[in-house]
C-alpha positions as CSV (number, residue, x, y, z in Angstrom):
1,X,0.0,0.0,0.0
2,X,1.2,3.3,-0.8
3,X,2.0,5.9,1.9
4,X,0.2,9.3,2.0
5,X,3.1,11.5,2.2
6,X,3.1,15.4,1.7
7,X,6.6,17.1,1.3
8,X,5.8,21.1,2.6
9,X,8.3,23.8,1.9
10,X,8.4,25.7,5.6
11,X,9.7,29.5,5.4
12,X,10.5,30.9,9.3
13,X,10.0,34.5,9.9
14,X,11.8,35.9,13.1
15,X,9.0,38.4,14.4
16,X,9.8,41.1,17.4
17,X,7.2,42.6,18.7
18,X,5.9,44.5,21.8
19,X,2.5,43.7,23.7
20,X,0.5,47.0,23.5
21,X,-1.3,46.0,26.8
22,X,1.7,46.4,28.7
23,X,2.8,49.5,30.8
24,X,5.9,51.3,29.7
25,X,8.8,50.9,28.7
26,X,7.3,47.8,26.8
27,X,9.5,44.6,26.7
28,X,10.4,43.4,23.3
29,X,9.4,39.9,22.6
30,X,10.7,37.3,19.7
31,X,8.9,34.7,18.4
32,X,9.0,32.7,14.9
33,X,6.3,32.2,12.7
34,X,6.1,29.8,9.7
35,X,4.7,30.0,6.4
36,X,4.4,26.5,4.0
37,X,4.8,27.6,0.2
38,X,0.8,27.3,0.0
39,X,0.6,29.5,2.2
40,X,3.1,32.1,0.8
41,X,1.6,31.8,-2.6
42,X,-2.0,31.9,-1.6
43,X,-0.8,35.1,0.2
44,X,1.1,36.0,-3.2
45,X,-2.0,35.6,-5.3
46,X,-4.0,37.7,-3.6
47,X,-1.4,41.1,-4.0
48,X,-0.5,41.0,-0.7
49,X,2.5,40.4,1.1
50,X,4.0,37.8,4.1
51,X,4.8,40.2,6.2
52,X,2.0,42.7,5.8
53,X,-0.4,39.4,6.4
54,X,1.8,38.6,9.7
55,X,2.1,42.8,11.4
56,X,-2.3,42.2,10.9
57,X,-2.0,38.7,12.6
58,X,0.2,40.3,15.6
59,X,-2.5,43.6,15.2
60,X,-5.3,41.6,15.9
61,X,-4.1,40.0,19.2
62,X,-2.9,43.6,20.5
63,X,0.3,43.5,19.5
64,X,2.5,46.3,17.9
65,X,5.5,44.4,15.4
66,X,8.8,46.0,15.4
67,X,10.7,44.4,13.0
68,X,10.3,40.6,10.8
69,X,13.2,39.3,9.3
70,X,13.3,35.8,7.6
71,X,14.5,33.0,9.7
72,X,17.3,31.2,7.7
73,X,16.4,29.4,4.5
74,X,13.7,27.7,3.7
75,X,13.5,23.8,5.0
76,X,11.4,21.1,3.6
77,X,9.6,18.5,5.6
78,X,8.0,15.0,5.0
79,X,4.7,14.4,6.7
80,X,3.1,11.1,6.3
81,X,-0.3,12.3,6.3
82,X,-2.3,8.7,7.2
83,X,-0.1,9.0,10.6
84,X,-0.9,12.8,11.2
85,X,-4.6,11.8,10.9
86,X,-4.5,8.7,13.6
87,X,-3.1,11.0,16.0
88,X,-5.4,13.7,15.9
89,X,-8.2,11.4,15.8
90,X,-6.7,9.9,19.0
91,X,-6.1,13.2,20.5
92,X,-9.6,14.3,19.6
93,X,-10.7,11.5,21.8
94,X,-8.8,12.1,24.6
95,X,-5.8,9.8,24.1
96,X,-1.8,10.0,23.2
């Protein structure tokens, strides 16, 4: 039987940002978002950009982005999707 296997393209962005909610002086904070190539081009071919799409991501939560810079190259993955789905389903029921 053949294996359901998905090979995604991952794209890191390194995001700094500073929670809004906070009293000053604000803290900066880092954190890393990733993009698959779907995602990228979906983003792509609707005229926006990556990093426009993540400063409205980090907006909507109350968070002011100071800077994005990618995260090293892109990486590629395997997934073997028939395995990904039996562990959800087992998660969704309450087991590991």
């Amino acid at each position: 039987m053949k294996k359901s296997i998905k090979k995604l393209t991952l794209t890191g962005y390194q995001v700094e940002y500073v929670d809004l909610r906070e009293p000053k002086p604000r803290p900066h904070h880092m954190e890393t978002v990733v993009y698959d190539a779907d995602m990228i081009r979906t983003v792509e071919m609707l005229g926006l950009n990556v990093t426009d799409c993540i400063e409205k991501r980090f907006a909507d939560g109350g968070y002011k982005v100071v800077q994005i810079e990618k995260a090293g190259q892109k990486v590629s993955a395997a997934v073997d999707l028939e395995y990904l789905y039996q562990k959800a389903a087992a998660e969704e029921k309450g087991g590991y």
